[in-house]
ZAVEXLUM-254823 format. One line per field, with one value per residue (C-alpha): residue number from 1; x, y, z; residue in one letter. Coordinates in steps of 0.05 Angstrom, whole numbers. Example, Ala and Ser with C-alpha at 12.3 -4.5 7.8 and 13.67 -1.06 7.14 Angstrom:
BEGIN
seq = (1;2)
x = (246;273)
y = (-90;-21)
z = (156;143)
type = (a;s)
***
This chain:
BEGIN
seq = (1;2;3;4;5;6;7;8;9;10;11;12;13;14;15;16;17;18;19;20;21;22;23;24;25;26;27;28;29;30;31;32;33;34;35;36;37;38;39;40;41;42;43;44;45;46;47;48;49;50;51;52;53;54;55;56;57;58;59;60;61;62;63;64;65;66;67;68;69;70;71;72;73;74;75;76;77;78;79;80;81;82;83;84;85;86;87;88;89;90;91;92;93;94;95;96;97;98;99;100;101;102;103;104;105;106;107;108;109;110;111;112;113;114;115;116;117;118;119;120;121;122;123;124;125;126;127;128;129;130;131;132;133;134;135;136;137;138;139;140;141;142;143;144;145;146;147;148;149;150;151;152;153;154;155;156;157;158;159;160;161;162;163;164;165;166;167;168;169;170;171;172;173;174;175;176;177;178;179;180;181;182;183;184;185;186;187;188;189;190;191;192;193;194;195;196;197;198;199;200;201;202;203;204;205;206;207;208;209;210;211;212;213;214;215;216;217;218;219;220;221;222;223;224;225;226;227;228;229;230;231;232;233;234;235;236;237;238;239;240;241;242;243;244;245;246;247;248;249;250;251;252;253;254;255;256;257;258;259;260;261;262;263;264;265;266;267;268;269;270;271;272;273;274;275;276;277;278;279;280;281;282;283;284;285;286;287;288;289;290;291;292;293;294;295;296;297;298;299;300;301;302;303;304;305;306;307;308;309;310;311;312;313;314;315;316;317;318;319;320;321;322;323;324;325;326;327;328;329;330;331)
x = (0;24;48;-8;23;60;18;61;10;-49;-106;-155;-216;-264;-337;-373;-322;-361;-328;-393;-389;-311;-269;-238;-198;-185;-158;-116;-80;-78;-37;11;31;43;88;124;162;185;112;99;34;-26;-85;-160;-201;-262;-294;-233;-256;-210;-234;-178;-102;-56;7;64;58;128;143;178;137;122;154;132;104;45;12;-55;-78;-137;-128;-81;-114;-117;-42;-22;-53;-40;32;-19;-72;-36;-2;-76;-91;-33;-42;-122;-82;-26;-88;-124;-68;-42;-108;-87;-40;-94;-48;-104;-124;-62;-60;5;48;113;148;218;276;336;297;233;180;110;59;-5;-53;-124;-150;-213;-249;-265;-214;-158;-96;-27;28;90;165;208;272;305;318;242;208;226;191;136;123;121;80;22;31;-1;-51;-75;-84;-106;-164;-189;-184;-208;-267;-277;-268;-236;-168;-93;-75;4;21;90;92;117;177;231;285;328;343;333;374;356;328;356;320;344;289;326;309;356;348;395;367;396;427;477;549;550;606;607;636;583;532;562;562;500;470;506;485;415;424;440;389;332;294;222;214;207;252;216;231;277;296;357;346;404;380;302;338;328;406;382;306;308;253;237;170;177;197;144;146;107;64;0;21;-1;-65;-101;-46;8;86;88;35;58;127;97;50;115;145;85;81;152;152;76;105;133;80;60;126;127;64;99;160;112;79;144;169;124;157;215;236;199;243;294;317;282;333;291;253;305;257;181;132;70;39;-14;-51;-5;59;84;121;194;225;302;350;418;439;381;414;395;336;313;249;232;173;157;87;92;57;93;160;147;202;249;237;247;308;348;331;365;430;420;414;483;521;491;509;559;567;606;640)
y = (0;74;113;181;248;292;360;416;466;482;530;579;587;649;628;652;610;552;490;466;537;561;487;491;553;531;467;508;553;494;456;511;522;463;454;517;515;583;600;626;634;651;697;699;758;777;852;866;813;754;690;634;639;583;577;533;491;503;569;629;683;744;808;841;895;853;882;862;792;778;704;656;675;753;760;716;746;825;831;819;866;923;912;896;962;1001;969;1004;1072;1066;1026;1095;1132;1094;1095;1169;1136;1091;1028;980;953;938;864;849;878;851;886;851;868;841;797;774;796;800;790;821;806;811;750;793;852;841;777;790;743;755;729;721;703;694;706;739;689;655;719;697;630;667;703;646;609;660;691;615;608;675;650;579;607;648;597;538;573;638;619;680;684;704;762;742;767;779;775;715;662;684;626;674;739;793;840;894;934;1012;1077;1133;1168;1165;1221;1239;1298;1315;1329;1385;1317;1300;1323;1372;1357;1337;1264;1253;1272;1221;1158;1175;1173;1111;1073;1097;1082;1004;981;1014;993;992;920;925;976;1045;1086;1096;1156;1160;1192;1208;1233;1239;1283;1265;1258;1230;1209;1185;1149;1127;1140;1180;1126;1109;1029;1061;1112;1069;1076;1142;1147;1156;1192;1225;1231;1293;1273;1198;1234;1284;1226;1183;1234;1257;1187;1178;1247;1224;1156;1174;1172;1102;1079;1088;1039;990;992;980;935;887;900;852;794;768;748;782;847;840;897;901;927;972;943;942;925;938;924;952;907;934;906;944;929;958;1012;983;1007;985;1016;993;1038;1069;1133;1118;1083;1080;1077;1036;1029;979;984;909;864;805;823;854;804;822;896;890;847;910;953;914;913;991;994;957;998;1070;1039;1094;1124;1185;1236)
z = (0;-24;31;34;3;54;38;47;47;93;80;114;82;107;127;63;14;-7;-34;-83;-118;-112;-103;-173;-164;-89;-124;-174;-117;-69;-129;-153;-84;-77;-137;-119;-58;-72;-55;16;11;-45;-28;-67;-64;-88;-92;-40;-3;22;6;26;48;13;58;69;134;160;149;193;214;194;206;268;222;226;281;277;307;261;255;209;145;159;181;125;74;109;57;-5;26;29;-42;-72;-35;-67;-135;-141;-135;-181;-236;-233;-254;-301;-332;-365;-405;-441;-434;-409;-335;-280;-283;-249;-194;-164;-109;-95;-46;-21;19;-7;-53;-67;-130;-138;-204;-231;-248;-276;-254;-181;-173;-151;-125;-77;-64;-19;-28;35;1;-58;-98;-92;-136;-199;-190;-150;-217;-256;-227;-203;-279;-304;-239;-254;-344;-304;-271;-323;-371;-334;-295;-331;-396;-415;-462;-438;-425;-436;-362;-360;-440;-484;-462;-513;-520;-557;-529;-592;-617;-608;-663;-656;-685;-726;-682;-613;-575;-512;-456;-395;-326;-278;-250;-301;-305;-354;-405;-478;-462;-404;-457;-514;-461;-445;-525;-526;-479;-495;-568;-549;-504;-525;-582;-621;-607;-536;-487;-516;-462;-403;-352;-300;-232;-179;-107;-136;-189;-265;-301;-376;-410;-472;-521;-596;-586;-660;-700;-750;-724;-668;-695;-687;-610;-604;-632;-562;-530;-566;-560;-518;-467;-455;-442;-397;-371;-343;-322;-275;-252;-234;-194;-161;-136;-79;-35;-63;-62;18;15;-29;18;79;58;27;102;134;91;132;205;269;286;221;191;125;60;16;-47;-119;-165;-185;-236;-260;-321;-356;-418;-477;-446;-375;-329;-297;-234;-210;-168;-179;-112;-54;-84;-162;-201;-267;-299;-364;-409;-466;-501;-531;-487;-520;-497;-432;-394;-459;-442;-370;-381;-425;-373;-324;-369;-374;-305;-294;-339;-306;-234;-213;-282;-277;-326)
type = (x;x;x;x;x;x;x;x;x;x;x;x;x;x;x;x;x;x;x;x;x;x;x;x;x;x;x;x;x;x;x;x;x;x;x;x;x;x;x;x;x;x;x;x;x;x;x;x;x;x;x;x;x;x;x;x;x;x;x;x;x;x;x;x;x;x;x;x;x;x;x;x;x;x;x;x;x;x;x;x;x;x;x;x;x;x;x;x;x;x;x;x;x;x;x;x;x;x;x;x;x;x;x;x;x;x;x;x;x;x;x;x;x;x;x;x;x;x;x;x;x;x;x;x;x;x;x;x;x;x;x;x;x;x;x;x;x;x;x;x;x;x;x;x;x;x;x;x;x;x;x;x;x;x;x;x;x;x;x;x;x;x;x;x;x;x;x;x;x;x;x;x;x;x;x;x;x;x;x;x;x;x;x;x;x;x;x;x;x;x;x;x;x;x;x;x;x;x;x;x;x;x;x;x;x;x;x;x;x;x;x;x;x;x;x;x;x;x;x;x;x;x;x;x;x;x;x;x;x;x;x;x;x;x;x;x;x;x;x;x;x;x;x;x;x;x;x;x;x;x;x;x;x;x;x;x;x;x;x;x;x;x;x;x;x;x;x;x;x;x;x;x;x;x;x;x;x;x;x;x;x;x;x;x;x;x;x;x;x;x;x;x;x;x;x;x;x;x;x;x;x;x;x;x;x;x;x;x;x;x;x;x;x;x;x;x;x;x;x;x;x;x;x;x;x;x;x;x;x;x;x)
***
C-alpha cells in the first residue's frame, strides 16, 4: 500500500467561501503552491474581499510589522492586502495613459517579494516570497494560476502576463528616431553627454525597451525614447508623443508617496524584528505592455517602459542591463 502524500500546504478558508461553488480555483492555488516551494503563501479575493489563504505549513513568521492579530488567514494574507490596496491607486493613474487595466504587480527586495494580479475585474490574487531568490519562480508560477483560472473557470483568453517566453534573447532593433534629454542631474560635459546617447542608443529599441529615464537623489540625469519612429506611430493614436512623455514623467515624480506603501507593505515579509533592506525592483503590467522600476543603488533608479505586451520580460530584461552599466556612471 502507497504511503499518503505529505501536503506541504495548509489553507484557511473564510466562512462565506463555499467548496460546491468556488473548489476549482481553491484546487488550482492549493496545487501551484504546492508545486512551488518558492511559494509562501497565495491569497483569493473577491470585490476586496478575502476569500482563502494558501500557505506553506512550515514556514517562519512574519515580520513584526504585522501588528494586527486577526487570525491565520488575515495576518497571512495582510503583505498581499496592502499591495492589492496600493495596486487600485497606481491602476487609476495609469489609466491616463490609455495602456489597459493593471494586471500584475511585483514588489521585490533584497529579501523577499510580493505578487499582486487581476485575475478579472473584481478577482484578484497575492502572493509572498520569503527570500530573494524565490520571486522569480513566485512570478512564474502566479503569472499561469492567474491564465489557469481564467481559462479553466472563466473561460476567458490570456492576457500574456509577464509577455511571451523568448528562448532567444533579440537584438535589439535601434532607431534613427532616438530622442535623448539631460536632467539638472547630469554632469555637464560633452563626453558625459556622448556615453550617455550611447548607452541609450543600445538598449533601447522599437521591439520592446521604448523608453527609459535615469534619476540620482530623486533628481532626473538623462530620459530618452523612440517614441517618434514610425514602427510606433499606431502607438499614439489615443495619447500622443508629448503627453505619454509628460505622462511618465508625472508618474515617476507622483510615486513617492505610493512607493512608501509598497516599501511597507514588502516589510512585513521576513523574520519578526529583522531589519528590512529597501525594495530594488518593481513592476506595473498593464494590458499594452508595462512601467519598470530598479534601483541599482538606494541613491539611483531607473524607470523603463515597453508598449509590446509580447516582450514585456524582454523589455524588462534591457533595462536591467541599462541599469548595470549606469550603476555609478560618472563623467
Amino acid at each position: 500500500m502507497a504511503a499518503p502524500a505529505h501536503h506541504t500546504i495548509h489553507t484557511f478558508k473564510e466562512y462565506h467561501w463555499l467548496p460546491e461553488r468556488h473548489g476549482t480555483i481553491t484546487e488550482l492555488c492549493e496545487a501551484a503552491a504546492e508545486a512551488t516551494p518558492q511559494l509562501r503563501s497565495v491569497s483569493h479575493y473577491s470585490n476586496g474581499i478575502l476569500d482563502f489563504v494558501v500557505c506553506r505549513t512550515e514556514r517562519s513568521p512574519l515580520s513584526s510589522a504585522v501588528a494586527e492579530s486577526g487570525g491565520d488567514a488575515q495576518d497571512e494574507a495582510l503583505p498581499g492586502s496592502r499591495l492589492l490596496l496600493c495596486t487600485e491607486d497606481l491602476d487609476a493613474r495609469l489609466h491616463r495613459l490609455r495602456t489597459g487595466d493593471l494586471m500584475r504587480t511585483v514588489v521585490a527586495g533584497p529579501a523577499g517579494g510580493l505578487w499582486g494580479g487581476r485575475v478579472k475585474p473584481g478577482e484578484y490574487l497575492a502572493a509572498v516570497a520569503d527570500a530573494s531568490a524565490d520571486v522569480a519562480a513566485m512570478d512564474r508560477t502566479m503569472n499561469a494560476l492567474a491564465s489557469r483560472i481564467r481559462s479553466e473557470v472563466h473561460d476567458l483568453p490570456p492576457e500574456l502576463l509577464g509577455g511571451e517566453e523568448l528562448r532567444n534573447f533579440e537584438a535589439p532593433r535601434p532607431s534613427a528616431q532616438l530622442r535623448i534629454d539631460l536632467g539638472t542631474g547630469a554632469d555637464q560635459n560633452g563626453a558625459y553627454e556622448q556615453r550617455l546617447r550611447s548607452l541609450w542608443g543600445a538598449h533601447l529599441s522599437v521591439t520592446d525597451l521604448q523608453y527609459a529615464a535615469f534619476y540620482r537623489d530623486l533628481t532626473l540625469v538623462c530620459v530618452g525614447d523612440v517614441f517618434e519612429d514610425e514602427f510606433l506611430g499606431p502607438r499614439f493614436m489615443d495619447v500622443g508623443i508629448r503627453a505619454r512623455r509628460t505622462a511618465y514623467q508625472d508618474l515617476t515624480r507622483t510615486l513617492r508617496g505610493h512607493l512608501a506603501r509598497l516599501a511597507d507593505a514588502l516589510e512585513m515579509v521576513g523574520a519578526p524584528g529583522g531589519t528590512r533592506p529597501p525594495m530594488n525592483r518593481l513592476v506595473l503590467d498593464v494590458q499594452e505592455g508595462a512601467v519598470y522600476f530598479l534601483w541599482p543603488s538606494p541613491r539611483e533608479f531607473v524607470i523603463g517602459v515597453t508598449l509590446n505586451q509580447t516582450r514585456v520580460g524582454q523589455a524588462e530584461a534591457r533595462l536591467r542591463a541599462l541599469a548595470g552599466a549606469l550603476h555609478g556612471l560618472r563623467a
